[in-house]
Each structure stands twice: as C-alpha cells, then as structure tokens.
C-alpha positions as CSV (number, residue, x, y, z in Angstrom):
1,X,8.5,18.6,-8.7
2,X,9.3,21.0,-6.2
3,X,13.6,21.3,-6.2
4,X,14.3,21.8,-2.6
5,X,18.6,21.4,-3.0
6,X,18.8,25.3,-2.2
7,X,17.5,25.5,1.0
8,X,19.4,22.0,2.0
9,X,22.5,22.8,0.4
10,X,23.0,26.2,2.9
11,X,24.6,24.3,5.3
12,X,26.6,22.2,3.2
13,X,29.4,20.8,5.6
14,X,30.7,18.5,2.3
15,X,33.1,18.6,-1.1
16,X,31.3,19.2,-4.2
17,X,33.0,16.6,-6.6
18,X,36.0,17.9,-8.9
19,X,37.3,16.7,-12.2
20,X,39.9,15.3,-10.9
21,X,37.8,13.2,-8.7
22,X,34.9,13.1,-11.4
23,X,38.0,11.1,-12.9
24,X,39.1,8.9,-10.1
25,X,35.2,7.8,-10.0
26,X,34.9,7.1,-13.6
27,X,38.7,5.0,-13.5
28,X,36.6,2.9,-10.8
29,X,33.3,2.0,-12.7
30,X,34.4,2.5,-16.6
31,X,33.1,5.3,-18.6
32,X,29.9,3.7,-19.2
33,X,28.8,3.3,-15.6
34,X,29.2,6.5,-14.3
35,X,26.6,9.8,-15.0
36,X,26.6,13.3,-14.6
37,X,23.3,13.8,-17.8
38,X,21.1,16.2,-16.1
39,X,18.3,13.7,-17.0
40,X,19.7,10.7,-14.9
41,X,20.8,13.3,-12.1
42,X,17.0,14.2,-11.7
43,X,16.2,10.5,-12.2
44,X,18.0,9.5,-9.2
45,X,17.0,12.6,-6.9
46,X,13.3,11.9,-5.9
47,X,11.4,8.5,-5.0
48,X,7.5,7.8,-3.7
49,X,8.0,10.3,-1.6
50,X,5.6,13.3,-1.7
51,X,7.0,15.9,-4.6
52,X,10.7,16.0,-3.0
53,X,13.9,16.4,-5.1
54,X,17.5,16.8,-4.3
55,X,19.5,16.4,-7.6
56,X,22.9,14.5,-7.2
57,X,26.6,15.8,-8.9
58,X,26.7,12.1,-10.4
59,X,25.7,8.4,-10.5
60,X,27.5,5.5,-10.4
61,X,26.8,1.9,-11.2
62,X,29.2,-0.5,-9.6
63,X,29.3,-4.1,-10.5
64,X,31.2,-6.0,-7.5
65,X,32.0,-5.4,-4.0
66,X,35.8,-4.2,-4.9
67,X,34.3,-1.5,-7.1
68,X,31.9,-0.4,-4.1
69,X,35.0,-0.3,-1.8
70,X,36.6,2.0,-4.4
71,X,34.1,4.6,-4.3
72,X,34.0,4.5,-1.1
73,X,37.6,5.2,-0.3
74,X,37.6,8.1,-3.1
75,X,34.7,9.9,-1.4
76,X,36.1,9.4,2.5
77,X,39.2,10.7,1.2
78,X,37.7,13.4,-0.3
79,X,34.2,14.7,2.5
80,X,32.0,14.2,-0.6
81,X,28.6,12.9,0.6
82,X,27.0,9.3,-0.8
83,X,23.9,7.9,-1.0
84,X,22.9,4.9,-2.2
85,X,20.0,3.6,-4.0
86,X,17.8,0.8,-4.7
87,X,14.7,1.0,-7.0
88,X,13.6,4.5,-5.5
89,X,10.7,2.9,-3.7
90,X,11.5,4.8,-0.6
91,X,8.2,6.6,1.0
92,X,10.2,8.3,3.6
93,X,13.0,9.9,1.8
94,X,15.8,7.5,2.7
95,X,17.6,7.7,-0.3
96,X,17.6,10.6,-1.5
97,X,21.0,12.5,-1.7
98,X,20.0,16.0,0.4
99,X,23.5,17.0,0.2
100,X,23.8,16.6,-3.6
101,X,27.4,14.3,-4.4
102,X,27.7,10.6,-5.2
103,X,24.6,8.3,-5.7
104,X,25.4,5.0,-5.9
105,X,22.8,2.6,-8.1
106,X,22.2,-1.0,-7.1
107,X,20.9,-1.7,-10.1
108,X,23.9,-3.9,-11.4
109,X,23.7,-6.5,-8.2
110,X,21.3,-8.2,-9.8
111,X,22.2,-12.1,-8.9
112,X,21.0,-14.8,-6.8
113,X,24.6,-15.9,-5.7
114,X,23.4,-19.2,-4.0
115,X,20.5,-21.4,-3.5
116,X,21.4,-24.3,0.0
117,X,18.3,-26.4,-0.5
118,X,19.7,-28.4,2.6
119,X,20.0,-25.5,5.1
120,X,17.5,-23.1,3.5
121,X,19.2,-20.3,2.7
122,X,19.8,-18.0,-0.3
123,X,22.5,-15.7,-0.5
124,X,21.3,-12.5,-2.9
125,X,22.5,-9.5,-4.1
126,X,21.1,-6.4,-2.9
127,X,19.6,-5.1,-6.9
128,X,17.2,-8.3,-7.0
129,X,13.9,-7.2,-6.9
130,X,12.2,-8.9,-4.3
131,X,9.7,-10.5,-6.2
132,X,11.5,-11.9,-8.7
133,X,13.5,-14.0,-5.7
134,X,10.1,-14.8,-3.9
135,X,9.3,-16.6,-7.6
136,X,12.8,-18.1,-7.9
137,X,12.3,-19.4,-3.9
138,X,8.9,-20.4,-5.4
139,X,10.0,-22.9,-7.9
140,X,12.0,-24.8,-5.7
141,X,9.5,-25.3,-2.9
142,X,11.2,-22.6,-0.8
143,X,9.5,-19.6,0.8
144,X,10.6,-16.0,1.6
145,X,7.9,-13.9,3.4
146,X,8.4,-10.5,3.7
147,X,6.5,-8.8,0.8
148,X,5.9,-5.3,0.5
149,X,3.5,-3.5,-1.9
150,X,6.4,-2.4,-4.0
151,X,7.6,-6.3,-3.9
152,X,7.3,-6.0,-8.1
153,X,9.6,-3.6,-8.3
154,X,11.5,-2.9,-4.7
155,X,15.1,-4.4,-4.4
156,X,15.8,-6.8,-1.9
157,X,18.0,-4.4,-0.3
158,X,16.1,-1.2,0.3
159,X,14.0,-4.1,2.2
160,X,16.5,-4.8,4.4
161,X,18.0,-1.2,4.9
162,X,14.4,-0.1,6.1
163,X,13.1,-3.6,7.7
164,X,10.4,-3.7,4.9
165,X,7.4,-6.1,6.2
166,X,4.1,-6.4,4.5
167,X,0.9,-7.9,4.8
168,X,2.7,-11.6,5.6
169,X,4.4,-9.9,8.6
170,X,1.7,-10.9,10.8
171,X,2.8,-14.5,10.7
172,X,6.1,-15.0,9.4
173,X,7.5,-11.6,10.3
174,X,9.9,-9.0,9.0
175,X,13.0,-8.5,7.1
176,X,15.1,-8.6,9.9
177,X,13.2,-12.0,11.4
178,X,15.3,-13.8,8.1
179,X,18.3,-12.1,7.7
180,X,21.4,-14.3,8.8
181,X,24.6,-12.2,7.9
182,X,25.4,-9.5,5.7
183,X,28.5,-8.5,3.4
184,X,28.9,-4.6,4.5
185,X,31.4,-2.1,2.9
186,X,32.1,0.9,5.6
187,X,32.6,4.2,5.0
188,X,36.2,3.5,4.9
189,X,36.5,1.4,2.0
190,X,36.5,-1.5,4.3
191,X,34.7,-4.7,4.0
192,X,32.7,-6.7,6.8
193,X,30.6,-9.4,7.2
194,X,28.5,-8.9,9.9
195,X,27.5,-12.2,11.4
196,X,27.3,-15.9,10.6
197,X,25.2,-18.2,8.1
198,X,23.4,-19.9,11.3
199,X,20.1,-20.1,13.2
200,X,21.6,-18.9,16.8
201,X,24.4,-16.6,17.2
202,X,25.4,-14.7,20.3
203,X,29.0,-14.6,19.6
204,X,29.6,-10.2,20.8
205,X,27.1,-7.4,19.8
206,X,24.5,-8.5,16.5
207,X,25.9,-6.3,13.6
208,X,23.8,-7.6,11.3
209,X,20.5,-6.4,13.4
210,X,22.1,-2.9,13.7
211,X,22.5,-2.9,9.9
212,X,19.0,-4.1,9.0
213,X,16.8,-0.7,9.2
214,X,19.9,1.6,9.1
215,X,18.8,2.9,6.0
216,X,21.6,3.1,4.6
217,X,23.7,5.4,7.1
218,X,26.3,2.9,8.8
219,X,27.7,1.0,5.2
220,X,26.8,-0.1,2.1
221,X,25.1,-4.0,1.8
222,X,26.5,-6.2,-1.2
223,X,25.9,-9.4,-0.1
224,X,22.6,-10.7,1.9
225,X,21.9,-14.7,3.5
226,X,18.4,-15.0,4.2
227,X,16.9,-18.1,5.7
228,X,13.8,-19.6,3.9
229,X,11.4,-22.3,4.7
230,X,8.9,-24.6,2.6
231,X,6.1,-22.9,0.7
232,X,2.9,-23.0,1.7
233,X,0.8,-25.1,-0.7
234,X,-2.7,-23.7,0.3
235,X,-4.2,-20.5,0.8
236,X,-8.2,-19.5,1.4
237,X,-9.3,-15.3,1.8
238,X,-12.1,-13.8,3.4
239,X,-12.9,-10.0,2.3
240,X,-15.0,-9.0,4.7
241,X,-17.2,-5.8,4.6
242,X,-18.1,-3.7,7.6
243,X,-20.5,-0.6,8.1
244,X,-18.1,1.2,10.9
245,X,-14.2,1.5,10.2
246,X,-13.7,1.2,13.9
247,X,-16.0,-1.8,13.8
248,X,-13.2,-3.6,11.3
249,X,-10.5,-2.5,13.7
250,X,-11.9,-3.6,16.6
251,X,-12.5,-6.8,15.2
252,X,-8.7,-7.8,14.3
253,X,-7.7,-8.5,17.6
254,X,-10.7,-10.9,18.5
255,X,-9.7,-12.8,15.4
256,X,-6.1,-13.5,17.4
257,X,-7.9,-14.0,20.9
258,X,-10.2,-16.5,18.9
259,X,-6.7,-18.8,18.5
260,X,-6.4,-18.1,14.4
261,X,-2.9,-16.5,13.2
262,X,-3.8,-15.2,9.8
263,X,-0.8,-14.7,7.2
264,X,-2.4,-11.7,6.0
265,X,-4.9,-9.6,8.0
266,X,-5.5,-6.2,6.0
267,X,-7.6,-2.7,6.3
268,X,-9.4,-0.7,4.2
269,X,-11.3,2.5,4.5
270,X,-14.1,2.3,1.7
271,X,-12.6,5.5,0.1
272,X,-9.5,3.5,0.2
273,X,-11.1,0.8,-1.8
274,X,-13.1,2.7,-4.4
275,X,-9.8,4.4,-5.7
276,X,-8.0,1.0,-6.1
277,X,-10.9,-0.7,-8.1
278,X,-10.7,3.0,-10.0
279,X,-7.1,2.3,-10.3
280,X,-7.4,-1.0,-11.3
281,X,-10.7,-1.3,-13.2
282,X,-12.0,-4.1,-11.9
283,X,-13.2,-6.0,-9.0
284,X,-14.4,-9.8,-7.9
285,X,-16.9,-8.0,-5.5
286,X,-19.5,-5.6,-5.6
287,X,-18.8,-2.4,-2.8
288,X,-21.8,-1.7,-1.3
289,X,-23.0,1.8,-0.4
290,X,-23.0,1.4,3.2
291,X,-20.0,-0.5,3.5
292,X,-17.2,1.2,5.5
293,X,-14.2,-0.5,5.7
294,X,-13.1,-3.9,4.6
295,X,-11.1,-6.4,6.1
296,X,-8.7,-8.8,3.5
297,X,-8.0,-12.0,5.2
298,X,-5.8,-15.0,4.3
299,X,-5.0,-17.8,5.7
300,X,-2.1,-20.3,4.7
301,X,-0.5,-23.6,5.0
302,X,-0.3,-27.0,4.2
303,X,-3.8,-28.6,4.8
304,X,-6.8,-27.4,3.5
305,X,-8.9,-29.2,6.3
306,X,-6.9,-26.9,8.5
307,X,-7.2,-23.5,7.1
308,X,-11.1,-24.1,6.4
309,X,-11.5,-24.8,10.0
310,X,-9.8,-21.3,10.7
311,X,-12.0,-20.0,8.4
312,X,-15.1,-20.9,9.9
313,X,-13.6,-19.7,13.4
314,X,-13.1,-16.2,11.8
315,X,-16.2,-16.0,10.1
316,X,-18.1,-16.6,13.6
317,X,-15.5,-13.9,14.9
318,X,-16.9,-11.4,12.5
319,X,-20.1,-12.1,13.0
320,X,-20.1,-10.4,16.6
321,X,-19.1,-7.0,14.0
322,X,-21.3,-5.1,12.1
323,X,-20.5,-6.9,9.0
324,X,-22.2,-7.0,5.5
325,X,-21.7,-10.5,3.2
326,X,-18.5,-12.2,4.3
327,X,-16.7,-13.3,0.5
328,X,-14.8,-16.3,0.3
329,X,-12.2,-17.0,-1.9
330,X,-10.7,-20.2,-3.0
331,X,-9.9,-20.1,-6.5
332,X,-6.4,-18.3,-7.9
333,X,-8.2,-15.9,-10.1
334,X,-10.1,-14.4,-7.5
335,X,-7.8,-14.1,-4.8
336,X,-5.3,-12.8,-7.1
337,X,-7.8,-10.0,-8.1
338,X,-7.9,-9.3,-4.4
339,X,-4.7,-9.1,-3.5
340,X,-4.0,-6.6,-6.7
341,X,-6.7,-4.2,-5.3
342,X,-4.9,-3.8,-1.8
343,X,-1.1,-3.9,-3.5
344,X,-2.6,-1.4,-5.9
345,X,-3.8,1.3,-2.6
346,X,-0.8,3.4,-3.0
347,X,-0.7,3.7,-6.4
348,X,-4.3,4.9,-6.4
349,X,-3.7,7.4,-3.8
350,X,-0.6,8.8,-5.3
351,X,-2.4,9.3,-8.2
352,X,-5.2,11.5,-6.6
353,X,-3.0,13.9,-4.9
354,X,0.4,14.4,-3.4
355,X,0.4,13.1,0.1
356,X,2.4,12.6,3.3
357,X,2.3,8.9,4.0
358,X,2.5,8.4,7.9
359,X,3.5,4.8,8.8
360,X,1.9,4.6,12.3
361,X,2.2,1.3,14.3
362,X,0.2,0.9,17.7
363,X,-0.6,-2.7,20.0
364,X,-3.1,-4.3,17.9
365,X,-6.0,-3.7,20.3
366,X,-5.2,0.0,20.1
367,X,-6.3,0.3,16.1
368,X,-10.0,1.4,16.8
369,X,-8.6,4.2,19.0
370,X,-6.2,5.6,16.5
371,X,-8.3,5.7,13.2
372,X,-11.0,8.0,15.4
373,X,-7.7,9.9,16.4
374,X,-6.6,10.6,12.8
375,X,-10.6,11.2,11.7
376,X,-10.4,14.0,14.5
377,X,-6.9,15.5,14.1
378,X,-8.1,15.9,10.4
379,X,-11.4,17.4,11.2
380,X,-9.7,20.1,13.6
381,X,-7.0,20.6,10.8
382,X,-8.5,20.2,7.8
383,X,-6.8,17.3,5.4
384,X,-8.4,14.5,4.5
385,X,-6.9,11.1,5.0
386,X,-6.9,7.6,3.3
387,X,-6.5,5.1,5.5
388,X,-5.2,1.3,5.0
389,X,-2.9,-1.2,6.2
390,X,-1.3,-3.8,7.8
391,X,-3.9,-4.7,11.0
392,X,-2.7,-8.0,11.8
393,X,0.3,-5.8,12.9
394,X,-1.4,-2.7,14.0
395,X,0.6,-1.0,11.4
396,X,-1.7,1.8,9.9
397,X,-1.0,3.3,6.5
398,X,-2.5,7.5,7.1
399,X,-2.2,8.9,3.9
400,X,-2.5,13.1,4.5
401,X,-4.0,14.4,1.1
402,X,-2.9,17.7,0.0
403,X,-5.9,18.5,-2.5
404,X,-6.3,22.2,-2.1
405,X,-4.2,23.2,0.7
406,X,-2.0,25.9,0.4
407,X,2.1,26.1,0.7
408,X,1.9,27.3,4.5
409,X,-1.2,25.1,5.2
410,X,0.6,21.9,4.2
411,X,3.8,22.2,5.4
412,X,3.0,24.0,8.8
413,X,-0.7,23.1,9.9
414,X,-0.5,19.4,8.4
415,X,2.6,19.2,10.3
416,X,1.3,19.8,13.3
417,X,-1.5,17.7,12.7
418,X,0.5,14.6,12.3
419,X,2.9,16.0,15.3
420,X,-0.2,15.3,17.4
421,X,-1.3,11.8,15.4
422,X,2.7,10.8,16.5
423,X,2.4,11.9,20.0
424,X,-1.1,9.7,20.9
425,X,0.8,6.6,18.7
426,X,3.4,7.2,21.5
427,X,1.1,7.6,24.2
428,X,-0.8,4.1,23.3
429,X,3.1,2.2,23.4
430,X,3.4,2.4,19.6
431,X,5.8,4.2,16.8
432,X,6.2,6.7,14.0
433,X,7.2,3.9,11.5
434,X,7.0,0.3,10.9
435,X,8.5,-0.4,8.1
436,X,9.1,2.7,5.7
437,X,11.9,3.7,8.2
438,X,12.4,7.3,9.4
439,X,14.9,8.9,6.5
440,X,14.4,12.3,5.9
441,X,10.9,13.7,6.2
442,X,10.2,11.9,9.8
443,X,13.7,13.2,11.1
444,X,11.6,15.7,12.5
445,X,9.8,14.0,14.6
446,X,11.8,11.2,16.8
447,X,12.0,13.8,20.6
448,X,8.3,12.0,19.8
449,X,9.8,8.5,20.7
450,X,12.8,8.8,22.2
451,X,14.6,11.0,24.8
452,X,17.9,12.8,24.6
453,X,19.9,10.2,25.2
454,X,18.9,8.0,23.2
455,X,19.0,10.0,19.9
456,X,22.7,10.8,21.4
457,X,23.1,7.1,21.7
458,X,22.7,6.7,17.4
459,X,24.6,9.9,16.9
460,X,27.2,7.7,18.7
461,X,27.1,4.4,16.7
462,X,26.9,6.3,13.3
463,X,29.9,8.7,14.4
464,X,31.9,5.2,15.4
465,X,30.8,3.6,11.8
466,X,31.2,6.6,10.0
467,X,33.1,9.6,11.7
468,X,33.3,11.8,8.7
469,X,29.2,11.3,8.3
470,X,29.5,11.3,4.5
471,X,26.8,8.5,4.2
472,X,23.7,9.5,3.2
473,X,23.6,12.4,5.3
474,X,20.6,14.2,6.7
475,X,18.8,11.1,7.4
476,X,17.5,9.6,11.1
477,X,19.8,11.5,12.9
C-alpha cells in the first residue's frame, strides 16, 4: 500500500494527540478499547478503496452514546481531527482519517435495539451488519431493502452515511427512502435526534435527510429507526445474454415502458462475468463466446401467477434485443448461485488489479450512450474498464484498471479520462455517484455538478454543524 499521510499531512490545520489527551481518551473508553499498535493504526487507515492509506494516532471503541459524546467533547476541545468508521467497506475513501488523529470504530454498536411488529419499524445500532438485520427482519416476516454488495459484511451505518442502494433500489429504493429519525452526536459533544418515528413529517427543515449521505462530516449516528414492510414470499430471475453491451442497455428501459417494475434489474459486461465465475468457481450457466453482456433479472412479490406473468412480458421485451437463450430460474439453488456471481463482481475485479471505481448514474434511457462513452474515453486514453451495475437505476459501476500503467499515467491521464466520463454523465442530467458517496478521491471533481454556490452552500451547513471542521476532514468539501 502506497502511505500517502506525508503529502496530506503538509497542510495540517489540526492537534496531533498528546499524552495527556491520549489519557483523557483512554479514561473515556477503558484501557482495553482504545489503540495506538502500529498494526491496528494501519488496520483502520485504508478501505476498498484503490491502494490508499492514511494511518491514524489512535482508535477507539466506544460502547454507548455517552462514551461517543465523550470523545467528542475531548477532541472539539482539543482541534484534533476524527473520523469514524464502519466495516471499511468504503469505495470512495469516506472514512479514511487524511488528517491522521482519532478513529472512532463502530464495531461495538452491534444491537438491534427494537423490533415494532405493529408499526414496522426497527430501531438498530449503527455496527450491525446489514445482512445480518435483513435475516433478523427475515424471520419475522419483515423486510428491509436496501442491500449492497458488501451487505455480508457493511454496517448498517456506513449505509446510511453514504445512501448505500443496491440492486433492490429499483423498486423499493434507497437508504434514505427508509430512514425515519436518527440519534446524532455533534461535533460538540451534543446529542440530537433528528426527526420523528413516523411516515410524514414536515414539522421545520428534514435533519434526518441532511444526515443520510453526509458521510460522516455533520455528526456521528448511534441510533437508526428504519421502516420495514412484509417480505416478499416469491421471487423468479431471468439472466439474459446479449451479443452487444449496448444492446442490454438499451433494452432496460423498454422492460419499464413494457409496464414491469423488476426488484432487481442488473448489467454485466462479459469480461465482467468471466472474472466472477473465476472468482467464484462455478456457475448455473454456460457463457457463450459471443455473448456480450448479460442482464440479471428478478422479479418479486406475493403471487407467483403474478410475477410469471411479468416474466413472460419481459421475455417478449428481450426478444426485440439481440439476445442469446433467455435462463429462467425458479429454484433457490440456482438463483442463489446467480445472485453470488454479480455480488461477487467486485471482489473479482479488485483482485485482478487496483482500480478507480467510478459510480456514474445517468436517466435510465441514457445507459446505452454512456457505456460507448466510457469504451471511447478508454480507447483515446488507454485503461481498460469493467463495467457492471445497477441498470434498473441507470447507476453504472466503471471500474478503471490500472494493469500496466505507470505512476504519472494513472494519476494524471486516467484522471482526465474520467474528468471527461463525469462531464458527459453531467451533460446527459446525471451524477458522479449514486451510492458510494463522494469522500475523498471524487472531491476533485464536484465544479463537475455543481456551481460555486452551491459547493459554498455545504461549506455553509458543515461550518454551522461543525465550525471547528474536525470531523472527518478532507472529505466532500
């Protein structure tokens, strides 16, 4: 791993941490819960996130909201920078502590608080990892969408601090679509909740929206109420195979204008494909040669006459493509299979090369026009890409491969390869991210999306929320 705290650490506007308040720290969490080994430093300074690493002063593990409130007050007191930290699933850098100082570990708020059955609603600490609630939810009938790649292993509240969504988004969609209020500690040491446990709210300005996707910058979460609703009890895929990887693009938005919502509507390029059933070691279905792209289709509810009628409506959809054998799926084993190959994408990738992973989002109906723009940007600048994603959403996974490129190549040509990936994205009414958030290695691009003013505009909110700026600097703005 490549250290990069020198270069960061130049403009250092912060407080290293002392003894004395190496002390205060420890006095706060117990002896046992707080960690300056060189091993856990380096540990909790990188993520998923390319080759990066920016090595803390020390991590702490608090157990309760009081404790959180402690540090906080310590380190406002004292300019020393924080971070805080989920699993370390991050792919855009959001929590990773640039400015060296505090880390603070989720890891201990581990509990499903409360279950309401009557009102669906569960009210979760931010350290669960989110598929260990979805199973919990599972058992009791109840149902909580959003699911990520990293669902295995990603806490519940890196989700919520960078709007995670996943391939369910397209029906039920994101983190921020389910969260109802959140416990919040401030900068200050203070403690908020930031709405109410209820279905409507427009009683002032919607904290709790502000703090889902804030990555981490305006306060600290502890507490999170989520509404749920009843769990599918059917499911049917389609993996459909197509000769032209603009051909499967182009064919996810006549599956909507056909009247069919799908619950997960996924792409990927064959290359894409091939690494995961590499990564994996298996598959349910053979990958022909001349097979391009594939589409991953699922369809869910509560009648099975219903979602085989949708079936059939999206199988005639596809036909109008140029499709190989459509492949149905109906028993567990076999869509399970499926579902590991496309959860698996970015594990394969990652462990080809080191790559940048751009989280473009364009209108749906734009897709086809922004896989030939990546394909050409590539060409002119020579990386390869890998791309897969979300479609139902128009949300495109580009993963930029480093493979041979040299230092300057890849962090000045690829850079303004992507610069001009960002730009059309804009130019088609989409973003630079929809759902990795923008942390620290997208920073650079946001005059892309928004004007002056507006970046002025969150400079604002995050001085009013934090005016000292000691949480986790150097990220979005």
């Amino acid at each position: 791993m490549t250290d990069a705290n020198q270069s960061a650490r130049k403009s250092n506007p912060f407080q290293p941490i002392s003894v004395a308040v190496l002390d205060d720290l420890r006095a706060v969490v117990g002896e046992n819960s707080l960690f300056t080994d060189t091993d856990i430093l380096r540990e909790h300074g990188h993520d998923e996130t390319e080759d990066l690493l920016f090595v803390p002063q020390a991590v702490a593990e608090p157990a309760d909201t009081a404790q959180v409130s402690a540090l906080m007050r310590i380190c406002n007191k004292h300019l020393i920078p924080v971070t805080v930290r989920g699993a370390g699933s991050g792919l855009a850098g959001g929590a990773l502590p640039v400015y060296g100082g505090l880390v603070i570990s989720m890891k201990r708020f581990d509990k499903i608080l409360k279950i309401d059955r009557r009102n669906f609603q569960v009210t979760v600490e931010p350290g669960v990892i989110t598929e260990i609630l979805q199973n919990t939810l599972r058992e009791e009938g109840l149902f909580y969408p959003p699911d990520p790649a990293s669902r295995g292993w990603s806490f519940i509240g890196g989700n919520v601090s960078t709007n995670a969504g996943g391939p369910k988004a397209v029906k039920y969609g994101v983190v921020k679509d389910h969260v109802l209020n959140l416990e919040v500690v401030l900068p200050s040491g203070e403690v908020i909740w930031t709405g109410s446990n209820t279905l409507k709210n427009s009683t002032g300005y919607n904290f709790t929206q502000l703090i889902v996707g804030s990555e981490g910058t305006l306060g600290v979460v502890t507490k999170i109420v989520l509404k749920l609703q009843p769990h599918p009890t059917q499911n049917l895929i389609l993996l459909a195979p197509f000769r032209s990887a603009e051909s499967a693009c182009a064919a996810v938005a006549a599956i909507f204008e056909a009247g069919v919502t799908p619950s997960g509507l996924e792409f990927m390029e064959r290359n894409a494909i091939d690494w995961a059933v590499r990564y994996v070691g298996e598959t349910p279905v053979p990958i022909n040669e001349d097979d391009e792209a594939h589409l991953l289709i699922e369809v869910d509810g509560f009648h099975l006459e219903s979602l085989m009628a949708d079936c059939e409506t999206i199988t005639r959809v596809l036909e109008r493509f140029d499709t190989g054998e459509i492949f149905f799926a109906d028993d567990e084993t076999t869509k399970t299979s499926l579902w590991k190959l496309r959860r698996n994408v970015a594990h394969a990738v990652k462990r080809n090369s080191v790559y940048k992973e751009e989280d473009t989002v364009v209108p749906r109906g734009e897709l086809p026009a922004l896989l030939k723009k990546v394909k050409e940007v590539g060409a002119r600048y020579g990386f390869e890409s890998v791309c897969y994603g979300h479609a139902g959403d128009g949300n495109l996974h580009v993963n930029i491969l480093r493979g041979n490129l040299n230092e300057q190549t890849w962090n000045e040509e690829v850079t303004k390869g992507i610069r001009e990936i960002f730009t059309f994205v804009k130019s088609v009414g989409g973003t630079i991210s929809g759902e990795h958030g923008i942390g620290l290695v997208q920073r650079q691009y946001l005059d892309i999306v928004f004007t002056p003013t507006e970046i002025e505009l969150m400079r604002s909110i995050k001085r009013v929320f934090d005016p000292n700026g000691i949480l986790n600097p150097g990220k979005i703005v």
